[in-house]
N, C-alpha and C positions, 0 to 999 in steps of 0.2 A: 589269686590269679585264676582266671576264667579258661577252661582246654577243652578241647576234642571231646574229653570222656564226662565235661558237665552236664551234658541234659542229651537228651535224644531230638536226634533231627526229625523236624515234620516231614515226611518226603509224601507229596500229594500227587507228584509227578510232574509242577511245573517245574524249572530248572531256573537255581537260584544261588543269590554268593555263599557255599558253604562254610567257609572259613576264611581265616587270617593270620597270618605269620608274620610277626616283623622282628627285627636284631638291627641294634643299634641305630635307630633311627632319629634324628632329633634326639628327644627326654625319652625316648621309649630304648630300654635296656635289651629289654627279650617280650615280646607277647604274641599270644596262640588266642585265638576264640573263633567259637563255632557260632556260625548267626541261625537261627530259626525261620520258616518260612513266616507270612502274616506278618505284622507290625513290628518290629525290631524297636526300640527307644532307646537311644543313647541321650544321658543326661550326664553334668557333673557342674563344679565351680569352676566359673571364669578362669581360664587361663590353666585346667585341669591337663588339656591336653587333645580337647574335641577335634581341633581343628588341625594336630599335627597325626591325628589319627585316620582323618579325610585324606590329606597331604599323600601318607601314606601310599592307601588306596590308589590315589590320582599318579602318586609315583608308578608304581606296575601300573597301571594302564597307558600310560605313554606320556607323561605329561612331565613339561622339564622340570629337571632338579637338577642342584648343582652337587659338589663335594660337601659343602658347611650344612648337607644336612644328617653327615656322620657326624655321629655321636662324638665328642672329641675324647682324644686318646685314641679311637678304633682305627683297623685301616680298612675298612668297609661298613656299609648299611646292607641291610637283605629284607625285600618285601616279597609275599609270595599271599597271591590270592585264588582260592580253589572255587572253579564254579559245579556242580550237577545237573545230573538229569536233562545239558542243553539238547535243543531242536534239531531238525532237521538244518534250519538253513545256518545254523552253527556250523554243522557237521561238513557244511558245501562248502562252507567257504572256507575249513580248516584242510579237505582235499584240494582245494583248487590253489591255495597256497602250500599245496606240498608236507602238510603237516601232519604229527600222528591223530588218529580219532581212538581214545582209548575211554569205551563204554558210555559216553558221552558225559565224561567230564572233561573239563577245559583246567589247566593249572598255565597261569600267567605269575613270572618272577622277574625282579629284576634286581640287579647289585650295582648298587655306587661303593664308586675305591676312590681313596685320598688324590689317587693322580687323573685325576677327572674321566677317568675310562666307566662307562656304562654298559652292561648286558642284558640283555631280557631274552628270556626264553620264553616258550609256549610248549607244554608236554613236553619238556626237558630239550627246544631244539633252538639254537640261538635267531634268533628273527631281529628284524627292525623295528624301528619304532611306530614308521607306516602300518605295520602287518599287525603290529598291536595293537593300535586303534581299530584296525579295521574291523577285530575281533573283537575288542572291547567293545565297539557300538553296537555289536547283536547280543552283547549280555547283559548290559547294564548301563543305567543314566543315571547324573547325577543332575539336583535342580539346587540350586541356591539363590542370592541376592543377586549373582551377576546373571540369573537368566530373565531377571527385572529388563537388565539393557534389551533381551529379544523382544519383549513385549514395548520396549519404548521407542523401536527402531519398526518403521513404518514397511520399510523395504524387506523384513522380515514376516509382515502377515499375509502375505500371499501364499510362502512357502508352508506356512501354519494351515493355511486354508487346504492349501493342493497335498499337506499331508495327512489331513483327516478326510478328503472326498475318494483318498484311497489308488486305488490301482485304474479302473475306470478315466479317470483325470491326468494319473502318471502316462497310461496309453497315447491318451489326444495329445498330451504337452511334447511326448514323441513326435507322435508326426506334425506337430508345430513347428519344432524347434529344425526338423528336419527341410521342410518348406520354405523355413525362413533362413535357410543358410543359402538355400539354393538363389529364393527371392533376393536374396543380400548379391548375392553375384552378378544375379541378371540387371539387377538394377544397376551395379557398378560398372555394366559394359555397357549398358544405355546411357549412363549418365557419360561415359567417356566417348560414342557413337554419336551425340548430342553437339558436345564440342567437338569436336572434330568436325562437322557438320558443317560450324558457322565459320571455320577454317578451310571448308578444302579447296577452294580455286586454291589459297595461296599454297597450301601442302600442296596439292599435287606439282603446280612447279619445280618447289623444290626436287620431290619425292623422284619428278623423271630427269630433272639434273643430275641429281645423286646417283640415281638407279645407274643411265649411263654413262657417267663419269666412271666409275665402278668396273661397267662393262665393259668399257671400250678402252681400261687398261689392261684386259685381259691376263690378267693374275694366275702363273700355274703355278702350283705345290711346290713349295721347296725353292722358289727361281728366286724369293730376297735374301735367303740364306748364299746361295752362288753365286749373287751379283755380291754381296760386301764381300767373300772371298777375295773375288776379282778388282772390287773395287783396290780391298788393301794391296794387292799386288800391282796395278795399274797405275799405284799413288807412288810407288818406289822404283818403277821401272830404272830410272836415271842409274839410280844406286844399283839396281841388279846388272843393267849392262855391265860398268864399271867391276863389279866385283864379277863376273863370267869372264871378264875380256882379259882381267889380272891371271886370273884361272887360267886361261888358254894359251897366256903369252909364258907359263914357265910348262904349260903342259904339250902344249900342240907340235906340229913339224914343221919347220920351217925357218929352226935358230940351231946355233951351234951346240947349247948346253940348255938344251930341254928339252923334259923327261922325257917326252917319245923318242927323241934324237939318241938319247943313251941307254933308255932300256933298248934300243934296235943294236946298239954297240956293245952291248951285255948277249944279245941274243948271238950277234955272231961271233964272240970269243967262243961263247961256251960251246954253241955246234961244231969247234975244230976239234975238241977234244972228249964230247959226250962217247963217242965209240969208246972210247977208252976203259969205262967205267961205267956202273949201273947208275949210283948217284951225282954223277955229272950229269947223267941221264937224265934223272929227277930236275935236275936243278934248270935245264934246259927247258923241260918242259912247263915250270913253273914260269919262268920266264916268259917263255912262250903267251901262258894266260894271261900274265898281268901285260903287257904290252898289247893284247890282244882287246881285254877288258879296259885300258888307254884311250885306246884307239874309237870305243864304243863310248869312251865318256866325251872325247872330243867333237866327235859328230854329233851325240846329243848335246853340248855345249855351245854350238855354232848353231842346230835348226833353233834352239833356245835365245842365243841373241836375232836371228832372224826376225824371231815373235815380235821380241822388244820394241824392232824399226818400228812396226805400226801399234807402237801403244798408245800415243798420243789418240787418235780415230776410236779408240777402242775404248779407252779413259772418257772420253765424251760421252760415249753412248752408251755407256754403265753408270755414270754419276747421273745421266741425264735418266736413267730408268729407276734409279736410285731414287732421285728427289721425288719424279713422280709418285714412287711408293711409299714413303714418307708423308709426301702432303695428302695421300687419302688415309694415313692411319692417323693423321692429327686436325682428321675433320671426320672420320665416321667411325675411329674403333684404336685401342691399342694393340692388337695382332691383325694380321693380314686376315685374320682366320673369321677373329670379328666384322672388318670392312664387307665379308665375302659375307658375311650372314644379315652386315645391316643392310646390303642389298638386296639379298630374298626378301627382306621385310620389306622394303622401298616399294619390290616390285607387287607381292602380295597385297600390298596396302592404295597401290594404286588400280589394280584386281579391284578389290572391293570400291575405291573411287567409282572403278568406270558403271559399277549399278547401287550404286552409294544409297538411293532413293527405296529401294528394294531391299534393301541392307537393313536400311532407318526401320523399315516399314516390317521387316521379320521380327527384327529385336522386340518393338513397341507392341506386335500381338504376342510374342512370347511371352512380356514382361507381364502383361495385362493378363496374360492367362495363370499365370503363378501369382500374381498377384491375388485376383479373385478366388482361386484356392485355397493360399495363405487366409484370404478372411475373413471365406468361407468356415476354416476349421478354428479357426480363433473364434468365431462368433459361437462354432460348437462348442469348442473350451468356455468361453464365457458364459454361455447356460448355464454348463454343467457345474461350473464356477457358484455363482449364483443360488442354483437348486440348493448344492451342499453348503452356502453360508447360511442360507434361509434354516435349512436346519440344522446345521454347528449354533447360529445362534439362538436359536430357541434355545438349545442344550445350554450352552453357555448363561445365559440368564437364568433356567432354571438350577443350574447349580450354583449359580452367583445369589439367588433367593436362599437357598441351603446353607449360604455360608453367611448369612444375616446381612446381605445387599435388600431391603426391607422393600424396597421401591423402585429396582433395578431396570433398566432399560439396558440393550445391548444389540446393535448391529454392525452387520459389516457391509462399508460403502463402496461402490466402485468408483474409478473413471479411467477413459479411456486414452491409451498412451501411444506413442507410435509401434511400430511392431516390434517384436523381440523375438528371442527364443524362447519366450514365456507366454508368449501372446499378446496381446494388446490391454490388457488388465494391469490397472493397481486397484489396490485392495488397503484399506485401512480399517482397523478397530475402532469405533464410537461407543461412547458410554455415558447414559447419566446415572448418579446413584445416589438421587436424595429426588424427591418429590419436586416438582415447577422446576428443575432444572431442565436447561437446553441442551439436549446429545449433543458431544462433543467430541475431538481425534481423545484417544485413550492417552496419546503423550502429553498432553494439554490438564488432564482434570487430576488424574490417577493419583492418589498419593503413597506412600512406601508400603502400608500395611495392606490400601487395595490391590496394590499389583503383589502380593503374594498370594491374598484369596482369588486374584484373576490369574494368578498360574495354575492354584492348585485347583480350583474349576477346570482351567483346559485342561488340566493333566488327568483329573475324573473323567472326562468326555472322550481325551483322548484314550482311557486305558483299555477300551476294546475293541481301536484300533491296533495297537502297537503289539509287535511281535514280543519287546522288551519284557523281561518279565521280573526283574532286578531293578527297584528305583532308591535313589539316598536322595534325602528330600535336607540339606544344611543351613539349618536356621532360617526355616519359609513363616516361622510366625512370626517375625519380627513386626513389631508395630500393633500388634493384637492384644485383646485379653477380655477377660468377661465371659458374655454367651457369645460373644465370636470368637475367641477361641474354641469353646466348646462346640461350636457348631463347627470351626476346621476341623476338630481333633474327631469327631461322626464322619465328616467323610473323609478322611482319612482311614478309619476303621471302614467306610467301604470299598476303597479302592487295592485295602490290604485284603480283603476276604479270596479273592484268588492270586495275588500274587506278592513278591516278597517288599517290601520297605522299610529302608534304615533309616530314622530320623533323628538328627542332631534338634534338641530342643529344649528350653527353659521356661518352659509352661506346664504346668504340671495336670492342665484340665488334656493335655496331648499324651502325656507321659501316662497317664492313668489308663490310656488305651492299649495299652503296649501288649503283648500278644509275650515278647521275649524282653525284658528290661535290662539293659548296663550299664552299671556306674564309671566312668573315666574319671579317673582321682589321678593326684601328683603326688607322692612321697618324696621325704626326702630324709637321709640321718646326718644333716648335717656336714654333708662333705658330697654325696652326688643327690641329682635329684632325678624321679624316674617316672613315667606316666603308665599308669593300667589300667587293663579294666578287667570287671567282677561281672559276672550275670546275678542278681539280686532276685534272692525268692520272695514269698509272695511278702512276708512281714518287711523284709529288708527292703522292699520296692515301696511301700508302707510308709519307711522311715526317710525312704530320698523324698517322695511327693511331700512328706510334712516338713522337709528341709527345704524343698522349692516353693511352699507354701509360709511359710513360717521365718524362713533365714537364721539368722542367731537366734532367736529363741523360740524353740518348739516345746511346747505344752503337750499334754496332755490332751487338752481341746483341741490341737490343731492336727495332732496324730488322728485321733476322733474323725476329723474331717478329712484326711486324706484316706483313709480307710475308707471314708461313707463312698469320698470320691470314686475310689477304685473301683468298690463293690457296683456302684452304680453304671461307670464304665462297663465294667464287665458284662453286666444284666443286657446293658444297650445294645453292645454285639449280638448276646443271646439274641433277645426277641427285636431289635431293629428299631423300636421304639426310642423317640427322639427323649433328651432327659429333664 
């Protein structure tokens, strides 16, 4: 088992993945290793465990996983990956998310648990999964077989384009993108100012119908709330009479044995004998109120049937204000509130009718003036477009010659699209790579082994643009071998000379470049099986190349040769010299 205390870290001062921790992960039981700056090579057999060691990785940085990649038996996995020495704009966007900066190193972890619960922290502080990428993508890339799809998706080489002409490019695509949201507006109120146009005798019609229909129901706040009050009251009148007139025949004056008749014959017993006593007194006086309080329900009970006589007149001319407010919220709005506002708009819009021609006429040089801006500054994007393909693809060719493209040809085509927030550019890769071939879209000719030497070309060209200083390159030689491998595995040792790379690989003219070498093996005793890795010294690095060289039977001769291999790698870095 390979740890912390195996070898000494390069520390150059770019900032890079210094370590790895994982527990119970998949086939991984427990493993620790410290990766080196420069060329990193991880090697092992099929099925050793390379790929649940990426997995890993790809777990802490944000990337889903489920429960089934605990170890079974466990009731958690724990990934924990440590970066150093990161950048300034690490350090920004770790305060701008609120997070600790401790000496500029980054520690990203994350635990999966049996009950599908996930955590991730950053310098020990639970974050998202968003916050984690967003972090993740200023420390480190990873490039594989599926970064084939970005090179074979067309709509993808523009963004390739505008990230290698850099910041300059990033600017203008600003105030493009800016332009054309406004232009997107202006054109959508011309193109609705247009029609309306070839409509408005007949809107306006309508528009001053509406308007004063509207008006000239003169609608105050609040009045269709008090008319259904009234109305519901105005709709029972019958029944209200009827039950006030029951009410008044046991309460009123006028009959022998109702209640004002006998509380008045209550009133006067009791006055012959109040002197008598304090609480006759009382009792008197009680009396008193309530025949008093009687007397004030009867009078309001009589101005109330009064009401009644003219409900009929009054039922009219509520139902009749009723309907009318009803038929304009079931022709201009569901609230009164709305009726009221679609006729602001009625009136506003026939406003604009009465100099409609002046209306047309503002829009149309408005439009026309953001327009010729818009493509004005898109025509400056597309220069600058342009200037930096012209030399992306020189670059691009010349590293595509490097990697044994013997006869290589390489542009990038334009044509012109409707506008965007990108500007009016597309952009496709062309490529011919054999002699009296016709350039061709790169999706069309490319076969599996060219599009890894056409990434690892851009990825050469791009690597002094990119802030990145952390690259894992998983299985990019597939399809190679020969002196083209040997000419990936040279530049590859150049694009590792200032900054870090972990490559998964089963070429051993790659592996002999290796700067830090690790074997990923699977044990097992028969009962669990466990994936690790070993950093291999120089003989034991020796003994893997004559294993990827050799397979089941390595000789003598073939040790021989992975030796010469090595040595000869080695020399290459030294003096640069091709081998």
């Amino acid at each position: 088992m390979y740890g912390p205390g195996g070898c000494t870290v390069n520390r150059k001062g770019i900032f890079m993945l210094q370590s790895l921790r994982v527990n119970n992960f998949a086939l991984i039981e427990e493993l620790e290793v410290t990766f080196e700056n420069g060329l990193n090579i991880l090697t092992g057999e099929t099925g050793a465990g390379k790929s649940i060691l990426l997995g890993s990785i790809q777990t802490a940085l944000g990337a889903k996983a489920s429960k089934e990649l605990i170890r079974n038996g466990k009731e958690s996995a724990y990934v924990e990956i440590v970066f150093e020495n990161c950048g300034k704009a690490v350090e920004e966007e770790l305060r701008k998310q609120e997070l600790s900066v401790e000496d500029g190193s980054v520690t990203i972890s994350r635990k999966l648990t049996v009950s599908g619960k996930s955590i991730s922290r950053i310098n020990g502080e639970a974050v998202n999964a968003a916050t984690v990428k967003t972090i993740a993508g200023l420390l480190l890339e990873i490039h594989g077989q599926q970064e084939h799809h970005t090179l074979l998706n067309k709509d993808k080489h523009l963004e390739l384009l505008d990230r290698y002409a850099g910041d300059s490019v990033a600017r203008q695509r600003a105030v493009v993108e800016k332009l054309w949201q406004g232009y997107r507006k202006q054109k959508e109120e011309l193109q609705q100012a247009r029609e309306e146009a070839t409509n408005k005798n007949r809107d306006c019609s309508y528009l001053e119908y509406a308007s004063r229909e509207i008006a000239e129901a003169a609608y105050k706040t609040g009045e269709l709330e008090q008319l259904e009050e009234d109305f519901e009251r105005l709709s029972h009148a019958k029944a209200l009479a009827e039950g006030v007139a029951g009410a008044l025949a046991v309460t009123a004056d006028g009959a022998e044995e109702t209640a004002d008749s006998l509380l008045n014959t209550a009133v006067r017993n009791l006055s012959k004998v109040a002197v008598y006593d304090r609480r006759a007194e009382e009792l008197l006086r009680r009396a008193e109120e309530m025949a008093e309080l009687l007397s004030d329900f009867n009078h309001e009970a009589e101005r109330y049937m009064e009401s009644l006589a003219d409900s009929e007149e009054e039922y009219r001319v509520v139902s009749g204000r009723l309907d009318l407010l009803n038929r304009l919220k079931s022709k201009y709005g569901k609230t009164m509130e709305e009726v009221l506002a679609y006729g602001k708009e009625c009136e506003e819009k026939l406003a604009r009718y009465a100099d409609y021609d002046a209306y047309l006429e503002r829009l149309e040089k408005e439009y026309t003036a953001i327009e010729n801006e818009l493509r004005s500054n898109c025509e400056t994007l597309s220069k600058m477009r342009k200037t930096a393909a012209n030399e992306l693809s020189g670059r691009i060719k010349t590293a595509l010659s490097e990697l044994n493209f013997l006869d290589v040809r390489f542009e990038i085509m334009f044509e012109r699209t409707d506008y965007a927030a990108n500007g009016f550019d597309s952009a496709e890769f062309y490529i011919a790579t054999n002699p009296g071939e016709e350039i061709k879209p790169l999706v069309k000719v490319a076969s599996g082994g060219e599009l890894s030497r056409i990434m690892l070309a851009l990825k050469s060209v791009f690597a002094d643009r990119d802030d990145i200083q952390t690259l894992i390159f998983d299985e990019i030689d597939t399809g190679i071998s020969g002196r083209t491998a040997q000419m990936v595995s040279e530049k590859m040792a150049v694009i590792a000379a200032d900054r870090q790379l972990l490559c998964i690989t089963h070429l051993p003219q790659i592996a002999a470049m290796a700067d830090a070498h690790f074997l990923i093996k699977k044990m097992t005793d028969g009962i669990r099986t466990v994936t690790q890795i070993e950093k291999l010294g120089n003989e034991e690095s020796v003994e893997e190349l004559a294993r990827m060289l050799g397979g089941a039977s390595i000789t003598e001769a073939v040790k021989e040769n992975a030796r010469e291999m090595k040595g000869l790698a080695q020399m290459k870095k030294k003096t640069g010299k091709s081998l």
